[in-house]
N, C-alpha and C positions, 0 to 999 in steps of 0.2 A: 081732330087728332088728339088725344088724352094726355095729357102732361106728363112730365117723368114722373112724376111725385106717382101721381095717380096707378103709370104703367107699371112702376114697381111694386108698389103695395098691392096691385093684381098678379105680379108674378109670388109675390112672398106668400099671398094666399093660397096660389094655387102649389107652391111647395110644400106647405103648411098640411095642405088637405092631401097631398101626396105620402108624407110623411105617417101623417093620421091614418089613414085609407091601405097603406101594403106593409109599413116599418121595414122598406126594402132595406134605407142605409143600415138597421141593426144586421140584418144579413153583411154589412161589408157590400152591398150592391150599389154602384154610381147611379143617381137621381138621373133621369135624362134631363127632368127640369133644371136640374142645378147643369148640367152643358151647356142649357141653353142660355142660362144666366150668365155663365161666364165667357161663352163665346159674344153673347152683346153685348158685354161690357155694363151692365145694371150694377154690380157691384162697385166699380169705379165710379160711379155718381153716386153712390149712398153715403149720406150725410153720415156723421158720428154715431147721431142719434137713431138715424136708422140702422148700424149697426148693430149700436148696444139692445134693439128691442129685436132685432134679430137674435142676436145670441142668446137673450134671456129665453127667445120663446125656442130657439129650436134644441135650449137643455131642458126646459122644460115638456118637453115632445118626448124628447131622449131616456131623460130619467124621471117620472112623472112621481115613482117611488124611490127614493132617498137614503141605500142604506148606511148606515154609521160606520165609518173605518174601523173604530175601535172597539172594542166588548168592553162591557161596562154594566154597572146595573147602578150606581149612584154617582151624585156629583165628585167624592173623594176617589172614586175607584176610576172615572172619568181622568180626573187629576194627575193620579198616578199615571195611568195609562198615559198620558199624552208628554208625561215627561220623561218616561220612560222609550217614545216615540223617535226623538231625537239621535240623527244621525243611524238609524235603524227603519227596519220595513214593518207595516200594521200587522203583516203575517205572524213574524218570528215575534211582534210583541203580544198577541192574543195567542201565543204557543206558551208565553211567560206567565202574563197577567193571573194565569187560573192556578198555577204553581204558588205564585206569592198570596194571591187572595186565599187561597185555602188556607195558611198559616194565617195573615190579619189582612180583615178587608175594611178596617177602619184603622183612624189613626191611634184609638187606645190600645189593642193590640198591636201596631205599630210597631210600637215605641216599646212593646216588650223585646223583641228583638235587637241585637245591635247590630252596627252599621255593615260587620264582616257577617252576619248570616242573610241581608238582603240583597247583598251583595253576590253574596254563593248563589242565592239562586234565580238573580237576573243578570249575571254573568252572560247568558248568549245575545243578548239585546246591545250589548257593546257599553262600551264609558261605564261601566259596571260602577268604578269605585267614586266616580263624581255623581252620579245619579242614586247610588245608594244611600250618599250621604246627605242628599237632596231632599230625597223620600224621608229617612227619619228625623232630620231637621223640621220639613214642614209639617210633618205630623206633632213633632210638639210644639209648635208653633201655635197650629189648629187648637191643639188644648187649652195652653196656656191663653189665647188672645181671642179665640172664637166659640169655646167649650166644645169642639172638636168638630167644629159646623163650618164647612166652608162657604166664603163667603162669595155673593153674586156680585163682585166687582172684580174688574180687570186692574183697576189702581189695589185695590187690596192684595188681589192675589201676585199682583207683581211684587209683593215686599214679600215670599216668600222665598226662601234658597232654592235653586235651579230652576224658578218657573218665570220666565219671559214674558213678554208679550204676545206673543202667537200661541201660547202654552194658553196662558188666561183669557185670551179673545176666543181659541177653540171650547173651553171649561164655563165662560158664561154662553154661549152660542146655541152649545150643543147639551149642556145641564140646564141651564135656565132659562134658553130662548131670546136672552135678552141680544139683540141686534149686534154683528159683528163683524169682521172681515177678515178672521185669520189667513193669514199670506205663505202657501208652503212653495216647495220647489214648482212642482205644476201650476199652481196659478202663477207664479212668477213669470214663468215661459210661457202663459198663453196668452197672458195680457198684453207683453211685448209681442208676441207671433200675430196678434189681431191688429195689435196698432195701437192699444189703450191707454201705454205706459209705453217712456222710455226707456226700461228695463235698469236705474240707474242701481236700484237697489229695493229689497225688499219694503221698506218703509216707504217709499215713494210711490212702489203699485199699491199699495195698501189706501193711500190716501189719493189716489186714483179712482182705484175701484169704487170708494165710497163714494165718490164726487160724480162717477159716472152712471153707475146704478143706484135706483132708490134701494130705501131703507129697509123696505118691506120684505126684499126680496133675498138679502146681504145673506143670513141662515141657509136659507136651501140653495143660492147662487155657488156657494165658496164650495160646499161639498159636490154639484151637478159639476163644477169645472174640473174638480182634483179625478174623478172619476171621467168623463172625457180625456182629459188630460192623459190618463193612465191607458184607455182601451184606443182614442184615436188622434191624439198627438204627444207622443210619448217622444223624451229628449234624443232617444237612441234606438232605430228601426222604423224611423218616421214614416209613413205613407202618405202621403200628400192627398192622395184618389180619396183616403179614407175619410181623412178628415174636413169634414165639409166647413164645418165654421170657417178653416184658415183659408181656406180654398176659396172660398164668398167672401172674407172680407178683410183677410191676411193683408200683413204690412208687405209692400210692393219688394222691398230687399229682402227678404225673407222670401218669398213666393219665388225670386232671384236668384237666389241662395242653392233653395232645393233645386232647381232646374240645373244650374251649373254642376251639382253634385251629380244629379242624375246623367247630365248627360256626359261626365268620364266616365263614370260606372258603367256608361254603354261603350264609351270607346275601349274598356279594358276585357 
């Protein structure tokens, strides 16, 4: 008789090679193999660890190609973008981005502008007037301390007005590759929906997530889940059938959760 260990990593295979082989679930189509995983209870014996290498490989199946939320063509224009991000959707901010870059797409033209004409015209991206002031701040900032070069630290770029830590873990990640784990709303909700993280707070999956996944993988991990996140476990319209990650190895309250919800929805 073959060990769970064993049994499992033969069922993960043969998902694996199912996935590879039709890319039924991108159709929205239920795996039989994954019924048959959770009708025999495989996924309630899988260790953490076999979770976590589950998740990594079946985004990696999912999104093999990786593309960038934001439009951008250099690290400051990166910058901008991602602080301009806040409290707004990637949509309506690359409806702005090309508005403002074609007036200054560095921070020397910048600064030629004052605070009420960056303001004017990223007015639809929301918090206009704290973000305007943000933008031409760090731009002379840039001048003054860096000759207008931003820099590939997340401790430096945090000393700049309106740019955070999720701001500068995205800006060295995604400009310079350097290893990161930016934490937005979607990964917050799925590392709690998996079981990752206690969901106590954004800093706490953050220093989860890194503890949990290697290092290697932190760059293309953060953006494969913000995208799942968005197409098959979205905070609002959930589908349960869809999303197969939570469905395999979903927190047991949660999987509780939906089930409860779902079944008044049927009684109504």
């Amino acid at each position: 008789m073959l060990s769970r260990k064993r049994t499992l990593s033969h069922q993960v295979k043969a998902w694996n090679y199912k996935v590879t082989s039709s890319r039924n679930y991108n159709k929205g189509i239920r795996l039989s193999f994954m019924d048959y995983t959770i009708k025999n209870n495989y996924a309630h014996h899988m260790t953490k660890q076999e979770k976590v290498d589950f998740t990594i490989k079946t985004l990696q199946e999912l999104y093999p190609q990786i593309p960038i939320p934001l439009d951008h063509k250099d690290p400051y224009t990166l910058l901008i973008a991602v602080l301009m991000s806040a409290q707004s959707t990637d949509v309506r901010v690359n409806q702005i981005t090309p508005l403002l870059f074609e007036v200054a797409d560095n921070p020397y033209d910048m600064i030629k502008l004052t605070v009420e004409d960056i303001r004017d015209i990223i007015k639809p991206v929301g918090l206009s007037p704290m973000k305007a002031k943000g933008i031409h701040g760090l731009s002379h900032m840039l001048i003054d301390k860096y000759n207008g070069v931003v820099p590939a630290s997340i401790e430096k770029l945090t000393e700049f007005p309106a740019v955070g830590h999720k701001t500068a873990s995205v800006v060295v990640s995604q400009a310079f590759g350097i290893p990161a784990f930016p934490v937005d709303t979607h990964i917050h909700r799925l590392m709690y929906r998996w079981g990752f993280t206690n969901g106590k707070n954004v800093v706490q999956t953050e220093k989860d997530a890194k503890r949990l996944f290697p290092e290697h993988v932190w760059n293309d991990l953060h953006l494969q889940i913000i995208w799942y996140g968005r197409q098959y476990s979205p905070a609002r319209g959930w589908d349960l059938e869809k999303d197969i990650i939570t469905k395999t190895i979903g927190r047991k309250t949660v999987i509780a959760d939906y089930e409860k919800m779902m079944a008044k929805r049927k009684k109504k």
